[in-house]
N, C-alpha and C positions, 0 to 999 in steps of 0.2 A: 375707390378708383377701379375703372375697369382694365384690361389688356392692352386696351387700345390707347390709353391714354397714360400709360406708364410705358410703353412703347415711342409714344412720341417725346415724355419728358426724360427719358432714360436713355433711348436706342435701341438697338435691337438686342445687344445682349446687356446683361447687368454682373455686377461682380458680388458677390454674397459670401460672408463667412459664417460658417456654420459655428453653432452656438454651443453645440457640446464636444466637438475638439479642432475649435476655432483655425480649420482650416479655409483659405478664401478660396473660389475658386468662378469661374466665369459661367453664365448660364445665358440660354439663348431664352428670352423674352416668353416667346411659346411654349418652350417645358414647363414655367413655374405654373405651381395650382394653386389655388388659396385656398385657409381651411377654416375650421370655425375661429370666432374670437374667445379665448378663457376671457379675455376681459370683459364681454358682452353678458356671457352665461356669468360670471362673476354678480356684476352689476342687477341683472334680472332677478339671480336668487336674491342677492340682498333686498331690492325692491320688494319682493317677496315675502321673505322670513321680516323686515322692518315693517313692512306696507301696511301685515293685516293684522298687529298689536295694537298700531298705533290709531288704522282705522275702528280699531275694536275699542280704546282709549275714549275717542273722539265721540262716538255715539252711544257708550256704556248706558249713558242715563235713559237717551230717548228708548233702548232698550227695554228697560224695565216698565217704561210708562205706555209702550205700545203691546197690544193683544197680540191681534191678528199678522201684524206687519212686523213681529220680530221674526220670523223666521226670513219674510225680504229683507230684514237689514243685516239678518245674519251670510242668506246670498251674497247681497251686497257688501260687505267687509271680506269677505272671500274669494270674490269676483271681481273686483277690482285690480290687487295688486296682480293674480293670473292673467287677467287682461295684457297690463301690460308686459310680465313677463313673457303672455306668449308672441307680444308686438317685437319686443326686444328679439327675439326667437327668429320672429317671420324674417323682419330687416336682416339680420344678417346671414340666412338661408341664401333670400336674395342676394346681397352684397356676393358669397360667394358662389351662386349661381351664374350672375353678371359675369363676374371674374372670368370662370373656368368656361362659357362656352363663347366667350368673343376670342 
């Protein structure tokens, strides 16, 4: 969601209580910043550290029975789940990039 459009489904100010000594207090729309998601970076490492065992599982055999091309399939089980962790990464760079300059 960007500013603008938590603007029109909220108003112009929003009410927020803070999370480590739940106080609530009013903010205007335009003060708030976004910042990264733990749950994104969460998510990515997992993809991650899970991605390239299991991609490494999956082709163990062809492994063995290729020459030349294990060192691409070695790439490849490695570059993979970084792929997406850096996608994961990119999106929400974006997300609060959108955010903070509308």
């Amino acid at each position: 969601m960007d500013r603008v459009s938590l603007k029109m489904s909220k108003g112009d100010s929003i009410d927020l209580t803070c999370k480590q000594c739940n106080k609530s207090s009013t903010y205007d729309v335009d003060d708030l910043k976004a910042r990264e998601s733990k749950i994104a970076i969460l998510v990515a490492l997992a993809i991650f550290v899970i991605g390239t065992p299991v991609l490494l599982i999956l082709i163990w055999d062809y492994l063995w029975q290729a020459g030349i091309y294990t060192v691409l399939a070695i790439l490849f089980i490695i570059g993979v789940p970084i792929i997406v962790f850096g996608i994961i990464n990119k999106q929400d760079s974006q997300r609060i990039s959108r955010f903070n300059r509308s």
